[in-house]
Each structure stands twice: as structure tokens, then as C-alpha cells.
C-alpha positions in Angstrom: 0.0 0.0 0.0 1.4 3.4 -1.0 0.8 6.4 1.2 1.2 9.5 0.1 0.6 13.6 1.1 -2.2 15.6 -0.5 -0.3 19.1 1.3 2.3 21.4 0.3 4.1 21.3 3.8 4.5 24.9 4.9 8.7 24.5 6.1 11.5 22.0 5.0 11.5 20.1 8.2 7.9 19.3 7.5 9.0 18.1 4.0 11.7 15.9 5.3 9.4 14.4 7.9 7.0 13.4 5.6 9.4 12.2 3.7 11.0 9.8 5.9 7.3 9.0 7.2 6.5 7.7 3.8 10.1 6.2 2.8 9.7 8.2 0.1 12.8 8.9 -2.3 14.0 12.7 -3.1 12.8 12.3 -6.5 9.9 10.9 -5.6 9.2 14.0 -2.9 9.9 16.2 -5.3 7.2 14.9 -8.1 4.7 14.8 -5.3 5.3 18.3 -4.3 5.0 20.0 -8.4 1.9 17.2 -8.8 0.2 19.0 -5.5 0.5 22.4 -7.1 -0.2 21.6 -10.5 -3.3 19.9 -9.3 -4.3 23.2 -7.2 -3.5 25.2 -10.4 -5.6 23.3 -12.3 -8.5 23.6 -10.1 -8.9 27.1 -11.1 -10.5 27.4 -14.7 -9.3 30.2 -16.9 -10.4 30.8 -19.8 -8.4 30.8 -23.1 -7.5 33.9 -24.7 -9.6 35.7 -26.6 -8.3 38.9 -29.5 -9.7 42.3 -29.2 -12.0 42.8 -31.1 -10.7 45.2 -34.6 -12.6 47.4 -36.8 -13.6 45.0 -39.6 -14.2 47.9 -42.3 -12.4 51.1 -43.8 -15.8 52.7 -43.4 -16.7 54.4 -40.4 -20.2 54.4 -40.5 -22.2 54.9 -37.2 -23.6 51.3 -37.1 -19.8 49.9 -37.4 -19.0 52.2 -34.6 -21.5 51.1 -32.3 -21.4 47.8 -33.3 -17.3 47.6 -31.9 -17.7 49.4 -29.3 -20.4 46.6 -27.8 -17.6 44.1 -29.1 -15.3 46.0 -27.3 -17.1 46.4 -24.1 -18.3 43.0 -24.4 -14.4 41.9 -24.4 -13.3 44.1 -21.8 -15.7 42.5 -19.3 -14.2 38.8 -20.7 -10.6 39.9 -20.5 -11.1 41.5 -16.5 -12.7 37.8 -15.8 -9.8 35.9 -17.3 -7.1 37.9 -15.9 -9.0 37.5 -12.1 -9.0 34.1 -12.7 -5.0 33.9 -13.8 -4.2 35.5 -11.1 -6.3 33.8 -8.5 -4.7 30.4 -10.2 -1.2 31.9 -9.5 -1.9 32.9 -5.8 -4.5 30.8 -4.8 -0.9 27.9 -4.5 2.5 28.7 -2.7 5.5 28.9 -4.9 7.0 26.0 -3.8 10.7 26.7 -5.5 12.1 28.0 -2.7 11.2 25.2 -0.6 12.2 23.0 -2.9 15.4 24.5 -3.0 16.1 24.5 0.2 15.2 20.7 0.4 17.6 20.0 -2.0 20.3 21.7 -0.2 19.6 19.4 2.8 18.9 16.2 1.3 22.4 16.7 -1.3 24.4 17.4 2.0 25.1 20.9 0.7 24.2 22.2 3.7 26.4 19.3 6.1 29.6 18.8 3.9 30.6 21.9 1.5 32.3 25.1 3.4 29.5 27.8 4.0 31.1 30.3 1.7 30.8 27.8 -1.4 27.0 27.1 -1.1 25.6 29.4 -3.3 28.2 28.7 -6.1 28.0 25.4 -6.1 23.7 25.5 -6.0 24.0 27.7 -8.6 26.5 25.6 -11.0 24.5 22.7 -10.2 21.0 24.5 -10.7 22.6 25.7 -14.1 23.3 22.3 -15.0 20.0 20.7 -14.3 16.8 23.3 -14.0 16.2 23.0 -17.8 15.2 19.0 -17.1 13.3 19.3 -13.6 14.5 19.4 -9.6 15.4 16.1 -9.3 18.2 16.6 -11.8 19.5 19.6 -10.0 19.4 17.4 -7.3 21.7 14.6 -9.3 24.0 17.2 -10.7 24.4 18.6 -6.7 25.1 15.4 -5.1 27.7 15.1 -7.9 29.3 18.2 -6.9 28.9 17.6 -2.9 30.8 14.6 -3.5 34.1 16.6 -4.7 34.0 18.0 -0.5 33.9 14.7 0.5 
């Protein structure tokens, strides 16, 4: 029987807890996390773009006037919906980077093993190396690198 977390966990330690609760692997913790907030994300429905509307003819009869400017309005009511809605989809779920950042850091041995000055660098060589393919490859390319302090 798998177990698993339906929460972002609001610190590290939490993370790391539930982790070990679940004998869960860092990849594994990681996927859970980004599946929790892409699930929350896409609870929120926004609705696709849509073009403002343009002046169809070279004539600017009074008809064609009125006509756009009920397309317009009509569009501007549309657009202030969809861009509530983006945002509320963007806010209504923590950014969970920085906590998966900082569980990285710990689980890597960053944080035990390399000197406190070369952190950063080495985070950011091995964040460099791996962001473009997902966390838990900036998590491979980091253990790598912990290693050489070893």
C-alpha cells in the first residue's frame, strides 16, 4: 500500500518528515510536491485567450462604430474575468521553489559537507546544469558536486 501527502508542507522540516514518514525517495518527494501544485493550479479554470475585437471595415459608419464598441465592451468585461482568474490560479498555490530549494540543499548534503562560503556557487552551478530537465536533476547534478568536498 502506498501512502502518500495531499499538502504542500509549509517549512522544510515538515518536507523531510513526511518524507521519511512515507520512505519516500528525493525524487519521488519532489514529483509529489509539483503534482500537488499543478493539481491546485488546475482547479482554477481560466479561460483561453480571446483577440480584441478590430474594426472590420475602412468605413466608419455609425452602425460599425457602435457595433465595436459593444464588441469591445463586451471583451473588456471577458478579458477582466480571465485575468482575475490567472491571477487567483497563481496565488491561490504557494510557490513552492524555494522550498524545494532549500530541500535539495539538505537532502544533497550541501548544507552538512561543503564550506559555508561555497554554497551558493555550487547551488548555482548545479541549478545551471539541471533546471532545464526538472529538480530532481538539480538534485543529481548537486550530489555530484557535494561529492568533490567529501
Amino acid at each position: 500500500m502506498i501512502v502518500t501527502f495531499n499538502e504542500i508542507p509549509a517549512t522544510v522540516e515538515e518536507l523531510i518528515a513526511i518524507k521519511n514518514d512515507l520512505c519516500l525517495t528525493v525524487h519521488q518527494t519532489l514529483s509529489r510536491i509539483l503534482e500537488i501544485e499543478r493539481e491546485a493550479r488546475e482547479k482554477v479554470d481560466v479561460p483561453s485567450y480571446k483577440q480584441k475585437p478590430l474594426l472590420k471595415t475602412a468605413t466608419l459608419d455609425p452602425e460599425a462604430l457602435r457595433k465595436l464598441a459593444d464588441e469591445i465592451e463586451e471583451w473588456e468585461k471577458y478579458n477582466a474575468d480571465r485575468k482575475s482568474k490567472l491571477k487567483k490560479q497563481s496565488q491561490g498555490v504557494p510557490n513552492t521553489g524555494d522550498l524545494l530549494e532549500e530541500f535539495i540543499r539538505h537532502e544533497s548534503g550541501l548544507v552538512d559537507k561543503v564550506p559555508k562560503q561555497y554554497q551558493d556557487k555550487v547551488y548555482r552551478h548545479a541549478w545551471e546544469s539541471g533546471h532545464s530537465s526538472g529538480y530532481s536533476e538539480v538534485y543529481i547534478h548537486l550530489v555530484e558536486l557535494v561529492d568533490i568536498f567529501e
